[in-house]
C-alpha positions in Angstrom: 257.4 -169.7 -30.0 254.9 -170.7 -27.4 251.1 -171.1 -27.5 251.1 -167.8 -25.0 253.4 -165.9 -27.8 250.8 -166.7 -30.2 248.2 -165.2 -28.1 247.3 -161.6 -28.7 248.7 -159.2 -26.4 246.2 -158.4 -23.6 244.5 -155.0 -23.8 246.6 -152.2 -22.1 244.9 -151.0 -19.6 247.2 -147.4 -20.0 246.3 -147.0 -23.5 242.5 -146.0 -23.4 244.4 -143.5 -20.2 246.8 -142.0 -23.0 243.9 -141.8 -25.6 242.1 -139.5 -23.4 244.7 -137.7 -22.2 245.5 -136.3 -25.8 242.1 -135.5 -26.7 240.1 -133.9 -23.6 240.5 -130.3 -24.7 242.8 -127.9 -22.7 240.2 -125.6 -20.3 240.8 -122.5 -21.7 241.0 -119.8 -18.6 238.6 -117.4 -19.5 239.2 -113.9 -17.5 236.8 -111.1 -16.8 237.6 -108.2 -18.9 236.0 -104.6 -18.7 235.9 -102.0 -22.1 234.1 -98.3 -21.2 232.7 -96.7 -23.8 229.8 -94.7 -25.1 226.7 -95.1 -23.0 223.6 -94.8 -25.7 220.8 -96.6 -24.2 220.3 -97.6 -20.8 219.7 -100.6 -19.1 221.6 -103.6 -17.7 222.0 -106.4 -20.9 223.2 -110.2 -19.6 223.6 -112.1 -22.4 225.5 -114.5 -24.7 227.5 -112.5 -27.5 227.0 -113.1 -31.1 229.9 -111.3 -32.8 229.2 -110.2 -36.4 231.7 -111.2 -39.5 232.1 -108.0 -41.7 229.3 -105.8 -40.6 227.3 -109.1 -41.6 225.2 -111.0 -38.5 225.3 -114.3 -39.7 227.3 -115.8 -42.7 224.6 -118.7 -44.2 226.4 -121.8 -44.2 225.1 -125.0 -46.2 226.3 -127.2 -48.8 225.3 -127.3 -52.4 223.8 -130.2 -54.8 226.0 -130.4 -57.6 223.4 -129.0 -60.2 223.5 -125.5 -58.0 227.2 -125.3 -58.5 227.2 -123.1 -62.1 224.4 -120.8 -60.5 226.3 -120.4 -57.0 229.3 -119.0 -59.5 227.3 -116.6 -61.1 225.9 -115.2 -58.1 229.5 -114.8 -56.9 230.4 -113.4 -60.0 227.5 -110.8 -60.0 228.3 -110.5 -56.6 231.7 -109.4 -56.8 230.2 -106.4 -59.3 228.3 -104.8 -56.8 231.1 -104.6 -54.9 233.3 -102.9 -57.9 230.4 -100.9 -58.4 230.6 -99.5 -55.1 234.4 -99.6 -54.9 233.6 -97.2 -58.2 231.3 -94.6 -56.3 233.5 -94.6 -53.7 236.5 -93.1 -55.8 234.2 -90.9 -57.4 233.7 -89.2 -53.3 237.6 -89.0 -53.0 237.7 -86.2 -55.9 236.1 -84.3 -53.2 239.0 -84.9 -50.4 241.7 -82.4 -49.9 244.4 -83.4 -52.6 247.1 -85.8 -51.0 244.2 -87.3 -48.7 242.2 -87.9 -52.1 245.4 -89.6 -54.1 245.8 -92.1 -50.9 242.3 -93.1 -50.8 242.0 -93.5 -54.5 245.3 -95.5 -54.6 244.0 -97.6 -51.7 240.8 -98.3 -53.9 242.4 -98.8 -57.2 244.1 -102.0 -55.4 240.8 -103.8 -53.8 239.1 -103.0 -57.4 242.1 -104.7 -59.0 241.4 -107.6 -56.3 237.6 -107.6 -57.2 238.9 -108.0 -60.9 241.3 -110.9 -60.3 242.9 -112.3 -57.1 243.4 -115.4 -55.0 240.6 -114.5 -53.1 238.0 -114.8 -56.3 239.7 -117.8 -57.7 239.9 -119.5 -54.4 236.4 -118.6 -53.6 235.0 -119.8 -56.8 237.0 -123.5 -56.3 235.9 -124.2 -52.7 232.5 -123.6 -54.5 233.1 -126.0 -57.1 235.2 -128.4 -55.1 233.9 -128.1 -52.0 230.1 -127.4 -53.1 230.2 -124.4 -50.8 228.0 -121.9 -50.8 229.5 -118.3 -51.9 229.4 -116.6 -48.5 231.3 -119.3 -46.9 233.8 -119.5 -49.4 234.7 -116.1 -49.7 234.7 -116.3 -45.8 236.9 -119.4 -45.8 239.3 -118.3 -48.5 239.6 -114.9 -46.7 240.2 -116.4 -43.6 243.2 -118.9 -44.9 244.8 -115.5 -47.2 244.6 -113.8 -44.1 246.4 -116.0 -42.0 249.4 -116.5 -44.6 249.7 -112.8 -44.8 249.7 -112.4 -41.0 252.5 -115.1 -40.3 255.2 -113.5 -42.6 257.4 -111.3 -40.8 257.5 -108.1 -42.6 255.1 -105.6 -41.7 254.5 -104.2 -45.0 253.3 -107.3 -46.2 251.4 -108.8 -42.9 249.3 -105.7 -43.0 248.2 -106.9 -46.6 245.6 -108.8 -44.5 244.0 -106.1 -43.8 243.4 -105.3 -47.4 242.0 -109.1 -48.2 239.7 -108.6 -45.5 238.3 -105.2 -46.4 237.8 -106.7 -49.9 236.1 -109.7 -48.7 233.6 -107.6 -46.2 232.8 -105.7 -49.7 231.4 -109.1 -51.5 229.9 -111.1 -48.0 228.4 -107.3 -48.2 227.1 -108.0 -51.7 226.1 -111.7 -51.6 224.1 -111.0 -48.3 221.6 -108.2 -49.7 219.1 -110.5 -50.3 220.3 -114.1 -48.7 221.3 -113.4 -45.0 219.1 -113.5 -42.2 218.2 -110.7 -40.6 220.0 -109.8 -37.8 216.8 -109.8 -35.8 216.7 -113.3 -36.1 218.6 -115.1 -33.5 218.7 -117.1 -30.4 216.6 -115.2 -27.4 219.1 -113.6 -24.9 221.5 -112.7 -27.5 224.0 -109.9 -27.1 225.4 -108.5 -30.9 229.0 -107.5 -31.1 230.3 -105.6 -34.3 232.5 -103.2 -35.9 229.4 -101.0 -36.6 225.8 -101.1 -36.9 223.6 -99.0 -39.3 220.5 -97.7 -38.8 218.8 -99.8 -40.8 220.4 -102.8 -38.8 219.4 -101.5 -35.9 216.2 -101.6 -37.2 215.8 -104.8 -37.7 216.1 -105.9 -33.8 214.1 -107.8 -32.2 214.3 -107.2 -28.1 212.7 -110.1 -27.6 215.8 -111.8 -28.6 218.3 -109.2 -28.4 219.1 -107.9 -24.9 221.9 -105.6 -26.1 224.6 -104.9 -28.3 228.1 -102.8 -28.2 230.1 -101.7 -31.6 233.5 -100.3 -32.0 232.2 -97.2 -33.8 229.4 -94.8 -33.3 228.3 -92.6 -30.8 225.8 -91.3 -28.6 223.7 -89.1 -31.0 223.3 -91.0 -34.5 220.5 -92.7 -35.6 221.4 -96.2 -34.8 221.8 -95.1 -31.1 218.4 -93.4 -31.5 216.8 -96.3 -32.8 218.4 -98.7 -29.8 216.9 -96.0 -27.5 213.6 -96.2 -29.1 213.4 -99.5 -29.0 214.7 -100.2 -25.2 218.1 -102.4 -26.1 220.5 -101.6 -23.9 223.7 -100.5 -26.2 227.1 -99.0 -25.8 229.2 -97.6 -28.3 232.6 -96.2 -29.8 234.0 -99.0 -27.3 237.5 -99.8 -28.3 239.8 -102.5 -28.2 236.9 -105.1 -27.5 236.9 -106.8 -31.2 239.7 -109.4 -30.8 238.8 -109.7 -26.8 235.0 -111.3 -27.6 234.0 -114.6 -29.2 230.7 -116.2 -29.7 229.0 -117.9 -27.1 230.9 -115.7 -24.3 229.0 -114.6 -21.5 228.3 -110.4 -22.0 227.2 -108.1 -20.3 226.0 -104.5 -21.6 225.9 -101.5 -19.3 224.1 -99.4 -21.1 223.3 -96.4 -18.2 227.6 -96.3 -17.3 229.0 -97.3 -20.8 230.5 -100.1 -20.2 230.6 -103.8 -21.5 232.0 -106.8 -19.4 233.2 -109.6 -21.2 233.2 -112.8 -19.2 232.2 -111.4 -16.2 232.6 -113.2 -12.9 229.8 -114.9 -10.5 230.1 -111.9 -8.1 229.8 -109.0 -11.4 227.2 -111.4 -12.7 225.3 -111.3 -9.4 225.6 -107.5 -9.0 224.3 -106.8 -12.5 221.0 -109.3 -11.7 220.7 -107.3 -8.8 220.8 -104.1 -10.7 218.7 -105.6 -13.3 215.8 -106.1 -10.7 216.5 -103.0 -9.3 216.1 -101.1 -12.8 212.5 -103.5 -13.3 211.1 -102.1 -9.7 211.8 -98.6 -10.8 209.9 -99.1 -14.0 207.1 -100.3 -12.5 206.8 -97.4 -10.0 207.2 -94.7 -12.8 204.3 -97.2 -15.1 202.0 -95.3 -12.2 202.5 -92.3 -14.1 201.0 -93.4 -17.5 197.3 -92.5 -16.6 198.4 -88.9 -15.2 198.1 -85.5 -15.9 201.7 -84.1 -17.4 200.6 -81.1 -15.1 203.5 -78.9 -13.4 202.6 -78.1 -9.7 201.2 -74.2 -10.4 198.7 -76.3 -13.0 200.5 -75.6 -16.4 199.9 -78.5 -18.8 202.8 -79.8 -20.8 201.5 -82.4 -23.8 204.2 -85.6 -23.6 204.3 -86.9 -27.3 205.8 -89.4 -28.8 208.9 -90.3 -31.2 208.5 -93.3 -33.7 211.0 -94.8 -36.1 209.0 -97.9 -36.6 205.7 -99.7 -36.4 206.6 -101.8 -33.9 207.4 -98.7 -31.4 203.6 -98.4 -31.5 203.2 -100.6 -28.7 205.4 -98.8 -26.3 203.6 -95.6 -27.3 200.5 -97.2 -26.0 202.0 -98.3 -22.9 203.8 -94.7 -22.1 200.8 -93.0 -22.3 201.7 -90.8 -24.9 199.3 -88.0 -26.1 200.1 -88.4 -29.6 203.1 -89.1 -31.9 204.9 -85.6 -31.9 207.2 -87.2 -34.6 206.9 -90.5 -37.2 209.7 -91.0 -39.4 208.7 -92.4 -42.7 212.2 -93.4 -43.5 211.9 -97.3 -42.9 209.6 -97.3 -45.8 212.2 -96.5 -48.1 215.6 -98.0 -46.5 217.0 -101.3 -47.6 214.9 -101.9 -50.4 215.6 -101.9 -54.4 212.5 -100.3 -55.1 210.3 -97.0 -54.0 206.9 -97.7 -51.7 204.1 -97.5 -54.1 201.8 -94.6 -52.8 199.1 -97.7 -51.3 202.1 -99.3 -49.3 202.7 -96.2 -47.6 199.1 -95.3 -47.0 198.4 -98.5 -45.7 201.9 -98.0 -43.1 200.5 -94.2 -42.2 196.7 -95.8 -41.5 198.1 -98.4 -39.5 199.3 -96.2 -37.3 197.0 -93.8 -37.3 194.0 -96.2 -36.1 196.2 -97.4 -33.4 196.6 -94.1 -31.8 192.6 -94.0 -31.4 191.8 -90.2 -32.1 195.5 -88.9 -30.9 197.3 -86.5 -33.2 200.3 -88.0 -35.2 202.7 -85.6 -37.2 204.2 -87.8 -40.0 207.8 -86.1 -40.7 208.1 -87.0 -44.9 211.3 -88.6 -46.1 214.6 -87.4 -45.1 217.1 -90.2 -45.5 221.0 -88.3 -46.3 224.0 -90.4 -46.3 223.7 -92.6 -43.2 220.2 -94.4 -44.2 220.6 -96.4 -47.0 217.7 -96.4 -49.7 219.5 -96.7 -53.1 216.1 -96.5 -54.8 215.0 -93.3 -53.7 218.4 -91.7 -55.0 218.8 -93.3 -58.1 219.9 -91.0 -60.8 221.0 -88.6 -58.3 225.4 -87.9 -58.0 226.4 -89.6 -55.0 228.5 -86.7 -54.2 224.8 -84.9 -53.7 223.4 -87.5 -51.0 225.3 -86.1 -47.6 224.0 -84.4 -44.9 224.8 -80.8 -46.6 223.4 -82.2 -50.0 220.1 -83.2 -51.1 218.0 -84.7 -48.3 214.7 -84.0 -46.3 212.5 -81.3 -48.3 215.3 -80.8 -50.9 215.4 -84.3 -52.0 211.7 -83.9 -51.7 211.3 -81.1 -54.1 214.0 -82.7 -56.8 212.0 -85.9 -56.8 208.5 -84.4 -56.8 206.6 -87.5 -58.4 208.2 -89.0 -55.2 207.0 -86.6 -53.2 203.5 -86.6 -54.4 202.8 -90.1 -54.2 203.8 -89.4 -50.3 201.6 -86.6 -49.8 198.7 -88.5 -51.5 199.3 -91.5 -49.1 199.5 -89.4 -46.0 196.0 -87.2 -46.7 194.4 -90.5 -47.7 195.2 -91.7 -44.2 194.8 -88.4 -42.5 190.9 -89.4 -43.4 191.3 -92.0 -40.4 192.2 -90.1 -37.3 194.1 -86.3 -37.2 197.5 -86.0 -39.0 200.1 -82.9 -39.4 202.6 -83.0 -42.0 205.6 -82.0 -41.1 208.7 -81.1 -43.5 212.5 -81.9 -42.9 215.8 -79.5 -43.6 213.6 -76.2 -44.3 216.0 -73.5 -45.0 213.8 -71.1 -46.6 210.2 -69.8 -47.0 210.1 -70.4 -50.9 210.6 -74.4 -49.8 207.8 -74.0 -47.6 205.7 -72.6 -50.7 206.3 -75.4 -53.2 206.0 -78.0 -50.8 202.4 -76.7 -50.0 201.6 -76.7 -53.8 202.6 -80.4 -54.0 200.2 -80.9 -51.0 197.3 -78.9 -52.6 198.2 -80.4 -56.0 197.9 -83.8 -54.5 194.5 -83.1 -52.5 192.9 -81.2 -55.4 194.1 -85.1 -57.1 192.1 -87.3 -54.2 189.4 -85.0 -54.6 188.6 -85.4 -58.1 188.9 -89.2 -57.8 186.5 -88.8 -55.0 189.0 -90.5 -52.2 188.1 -90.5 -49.1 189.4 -87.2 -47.3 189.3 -85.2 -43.7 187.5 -82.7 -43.7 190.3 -80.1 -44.4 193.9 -79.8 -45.3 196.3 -81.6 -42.2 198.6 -78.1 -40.8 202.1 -78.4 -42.5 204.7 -77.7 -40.3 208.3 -77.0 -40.5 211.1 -78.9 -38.8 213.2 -76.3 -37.3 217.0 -77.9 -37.5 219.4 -75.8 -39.3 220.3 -72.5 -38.2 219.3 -70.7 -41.3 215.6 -71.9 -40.1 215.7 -70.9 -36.5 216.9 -67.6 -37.5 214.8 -66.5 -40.2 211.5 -68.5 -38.1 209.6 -64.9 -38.2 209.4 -65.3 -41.6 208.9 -69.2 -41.3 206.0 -68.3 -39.2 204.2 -66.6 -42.2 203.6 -70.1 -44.4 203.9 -72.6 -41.7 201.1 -74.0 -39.7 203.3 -75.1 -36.4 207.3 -75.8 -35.7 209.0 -79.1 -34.6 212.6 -78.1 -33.5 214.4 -80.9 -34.0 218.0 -80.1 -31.3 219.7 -83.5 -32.7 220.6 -81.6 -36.2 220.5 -78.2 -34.6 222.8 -79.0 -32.1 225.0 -80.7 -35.0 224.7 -78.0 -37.5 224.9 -75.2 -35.4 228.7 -76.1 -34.1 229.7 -78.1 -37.0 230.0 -81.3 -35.0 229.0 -85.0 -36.7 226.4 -86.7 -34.1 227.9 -89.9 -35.9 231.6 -89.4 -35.2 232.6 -91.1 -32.4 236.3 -88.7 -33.0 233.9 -85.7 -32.5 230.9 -86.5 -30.3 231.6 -85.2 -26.8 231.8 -81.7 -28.8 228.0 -82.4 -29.1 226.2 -80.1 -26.4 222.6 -79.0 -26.9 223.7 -76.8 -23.9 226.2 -75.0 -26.1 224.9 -71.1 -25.7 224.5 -70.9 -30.0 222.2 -73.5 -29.7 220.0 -72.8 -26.7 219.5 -69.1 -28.1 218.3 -71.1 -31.6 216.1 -72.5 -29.6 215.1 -69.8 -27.3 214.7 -67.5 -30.7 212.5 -70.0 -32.7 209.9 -71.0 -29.7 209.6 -67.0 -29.1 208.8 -66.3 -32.9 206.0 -69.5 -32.9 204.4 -67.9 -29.8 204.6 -64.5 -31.3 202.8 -65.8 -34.3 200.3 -67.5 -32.1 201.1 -71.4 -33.4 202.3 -74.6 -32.2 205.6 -75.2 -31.1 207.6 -78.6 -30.0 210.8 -80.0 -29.5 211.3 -83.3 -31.0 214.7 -83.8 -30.4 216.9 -86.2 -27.5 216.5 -83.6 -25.0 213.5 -83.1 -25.3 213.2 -87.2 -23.7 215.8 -86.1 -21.2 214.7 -85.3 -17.6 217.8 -83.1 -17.1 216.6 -80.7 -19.8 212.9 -80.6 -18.8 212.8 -77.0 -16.5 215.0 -75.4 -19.2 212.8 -75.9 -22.0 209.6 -75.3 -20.5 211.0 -72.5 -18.8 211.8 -71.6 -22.2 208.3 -71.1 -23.8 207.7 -74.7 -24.4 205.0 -76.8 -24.0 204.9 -79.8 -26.3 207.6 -82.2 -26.1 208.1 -85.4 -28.3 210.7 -88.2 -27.4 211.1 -91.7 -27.2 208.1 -93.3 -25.8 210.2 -94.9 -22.5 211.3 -91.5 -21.5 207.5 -90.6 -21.4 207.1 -91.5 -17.7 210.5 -90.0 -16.4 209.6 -86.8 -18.2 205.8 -86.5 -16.8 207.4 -86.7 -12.8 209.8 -84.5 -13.4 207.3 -82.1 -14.6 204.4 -83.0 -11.9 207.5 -81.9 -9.1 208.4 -78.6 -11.2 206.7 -75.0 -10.5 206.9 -73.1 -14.4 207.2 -70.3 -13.1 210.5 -71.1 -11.4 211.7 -72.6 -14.2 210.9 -69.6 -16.4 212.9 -67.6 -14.0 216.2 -69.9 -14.1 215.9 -70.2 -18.0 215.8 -66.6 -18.0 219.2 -66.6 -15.8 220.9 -69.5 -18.0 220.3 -67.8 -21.4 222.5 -65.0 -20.1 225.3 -67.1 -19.7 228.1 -67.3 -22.1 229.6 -71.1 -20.4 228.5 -74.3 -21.2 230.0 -75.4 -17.8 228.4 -72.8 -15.9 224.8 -73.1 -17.9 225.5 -77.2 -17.0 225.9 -76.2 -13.2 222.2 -73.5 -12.7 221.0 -76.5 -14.8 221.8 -78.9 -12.3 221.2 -77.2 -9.3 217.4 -75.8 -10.2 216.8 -79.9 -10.6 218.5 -81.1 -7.4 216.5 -78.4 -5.7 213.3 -79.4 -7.4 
């Protein structure tokens, strides 16, 4: 061997070339893709997507110290009750399913509580934890994830679809474990576009638009509460968009369409540039229709039409101010009782009321009281109550009210305590009946007779109580209604819904949702005509009332308060500064006698082009 065989080898110059080659990550081609759906707030959203695990915005991810590890498993453990617990209420619903639909879904239950009770997925969960020093929501998520995957690559169907089953049951516990760990889903990156399965209301609510600039789900539609609450608070949102799960991964440029219903996922630089164009186009026109906010709502013949608004939350309060609202024409006090384990104590919800009371500055506010049914979730409120009872035809609004009365009380007492700060109505939810009406006056009286005694500050008399007018039992017995209530609110979201039987929710069912439906306008038309006939108040509080479209029908109908969202304010006030009322009146008069939707759709439409 000679001294150069001794040597080492010179460096290869082609090896560092190889090295790279192998690990400089394959470009993945990323192709615009277009999903149309439900169109339930508009506005142009350009964003990055943040896809939600589960129904759950963001899985907490850290690693444990080893002395957490025993406490970790128990809060799995408890955890994975909850979930059975649910599992258990939801069997209990299923008795109530026609029979062979009932035996499927209990039989489809019986097997995730059997997985809750012992399966890979708890075992595997509970070593990564011990193992790994993960924390539970990741290892449910990570053990899901790898059972999933096994069950996908075997080829049988029966048994690849068993996936499906794993994840269902894993959604169930992340569900649990996240009730009180998990950020909300408010808090994220600015500029952030969510993408789920579903939104609640109560997830919705928890929004920040300062950070989120849209969001799209799979389910929902137009008319339910969480596309009222995106409305309300100006995030662009389509939904009921299918297909679009598997086609969207964090970090992916999005784009939300929220006028046309449509999401683009990885959109081009020329669909990019045209939704920035429309973007500024949309800002322009908001600033020309801001010039309405310090104008009379006066038609053209000098009829005044008072423009309230709609509030869901607090932080709506703000946009009120900026609309120029005249008052809030409807404040839901639901979001004191949702997604909590315990009731508001009467000062909590005082203190909410007076808040926004003193920021309307001597406005009127009508404070609805609680009427939370299936879709809002407020486990507190119906504790000791048969699920089976908390639906939309079961206990909720003033019958929930009246079943829980030292609820109710405590509710009453808070809002006359703050009705001492500025002028308050009380208005009631789900009124059926005049003997409703009756009792729920008592409680009031009860409660101010109460305040009195203790010598709390009160107005000077009793707020009006008023009665929502959305079931059709109300609107046609509203003569009678007229005798013990102080002013109407017709609320045409659960009119509409009861009246032809049609879920607002249901994405299966909602284009059979029409407010222009004949039944409906003539509830309408029938409960405004009794209020005037009795000589009091009378509003509409419900999405068309916010709707341009609708604006010469319903004051051509009687009408002459309106409550809606507060950023439909300034489209509704120049649509009533062009409109003569007395034309109006005259083409309401020639729409109630048709029989059509279609045809009621078309006068509609051609009284507004010619306006």
């Amino acid at each position: 061997m000679t001294p150069s065989d001794t040597k080492p080898p010179a460096p290869s110059k082609a090896k560092p070339k190889t090295r790279a080659k192998r690990t400089t990550p394959v470009k993945e081609k990323r192709i615009e893709q277009v999903f149309d759906g439900i169109a339930v707030s508009p506005g142009t959203g350009i964003g990055t997507a943040r896809v939600r695990e589960s129904g759950i915005s963001e899985v907490p991810s850290y690693t444990l110290k080893k002395t957490e590890v025993e406490a970790e498993v128990k809060r799995l453990t408890e955890a994975t009750k909850r979930a059975a617990r649910r599992l258990k209420r939801l069997r209990t619903r299923s008795s109530a399913l026609p029979e062979e639909l009932g035996r499927d879904l209990e039989a489809i239950l019986d097997a995730q509580a059997a997985m809750l009770r012992d399966s890979r997925l708890i075992r595997g969960a509970e070593t990564r934890i011990r193992d790994d020093l993960q924390n539970a929501e990741t290892a449910v998520l990570d053990e899901s994830r790898a059972i999933e995957a096994a069950f996908r690559s075997i080829d049988d169907a029966y048994l690849a679809a068993r996936a499906d089953d794993v994840h269902e049951v894993s959604s169930r516990v992340l569900r649990a474990l996240v009730g009180s760990r998990t950020k909300p889903v408010g808090r994220i990156a600015k500029g952030s576009v969510i993408v789920a399965e579903a939104l609640t209301p109560a997830d919705a609510a928890q929004l920040d638009p300062d950070h989120v600039v849209g969001f799209t789900t799979h389910l929902g539609a137009g008319e339910g509460h969480t596309a009222i609450m995106a409305r309300a608070l100006g995030i662009p949102a389509v939904m009921g968009v299918a297909n679009m799960m598997d086609a969207v991964r964090t970090g992916r440029r999005i784009i939300i369409d929220g006028t046309n219903g449509r999401v683009i996922v990885n959109p081009t630089a020329d669909t990019l540039a045209r939704y920035r164009r429309r973007q500024d186009e949309d800002q322009k026109a908001e600033r020309r229709l801001a010039r309405f906010k310090d104008l009379p709502s006066t038609s053209r013949d000098q009829v005044n039409i008072t423009l309230m608004a709609n509030v869901e939350l607090p932080v709506e309060l703000e946009m009120v101010s900026r609309a120029g609202a005249e008052g809030i024409g409807l404040m839901r006090s639901e979001f004191l009782f949702m997604n909590r384990d315990t009731l508001p104590s009467e000062d909590e919800q005082f203190e909410a009321v007076k808040t926004m009371v003193l920021a309307l500055d001597g406005k009127p506010a009508t404070v609805r009281t609680v009427d939370i049914g299936g879709e809002k979730p407020a486990g507190a409120l119906f504790e000791g109550v048969d699920p089976q009872a908390a639906t939309a035809l079961g206990l909720r609004g003033i019958r929930l009210s009246l079943a829980k009365t030292d609820i109710f009380e405590d509710q009453m007492r808070a809002i006359l305590r703050a009705a001492a700060f500025g002028p308050v109505r009380i208005l009631l939810p789900m009124v059926t009946t005049v003997g409703e009406v009756r009792r729920a006056r008592a409680v009031m009286e009860k409660a101010w007779r109460s305040l009195k005694r203790k010598k709390v500050p009160l107005p000077d008399k009793q707020p009006p109580l008023g009665v929502m007018i959305e079931v059709p039992g109300a609107a046609l017995a509203a003569d009678a209604l007229t005798r013990v209530a102080d002013f109407f609110a017709i609320g045409s979201n659960d009119l509409t819904m009861y009246t032809l039987a049609v879920d607002r929710g249901n994405e299966h069912v909602a284009k059979l949702f029409d407010t222009r439906h004949p039944a409906v306008l003539r509830l309408i038309q029938f409960s405004t005509e009794a209020a005037l006939r009795a000589n009091i108040p009378v509003s509409i509080c419900g999405e068309v009332a916010g709707d341009p479209a609708y604006t010469a029908l319903l004051v051509g109908l009687g009408l002459r308060e309106l409550s809606m969202n507060a950023a439909a304010i300034p489209r509704v006030k120049q649509r009533i500064r062009e409109l003569d009322v007395g034309a109006a009146t005259q083409r309401a008069r020639l729409i109630m006698d048709q029989t059509d939707s279609g045809r009621i759709a078309a006068l509609l439409d051609d009284f507004n082009q010619g306006i």
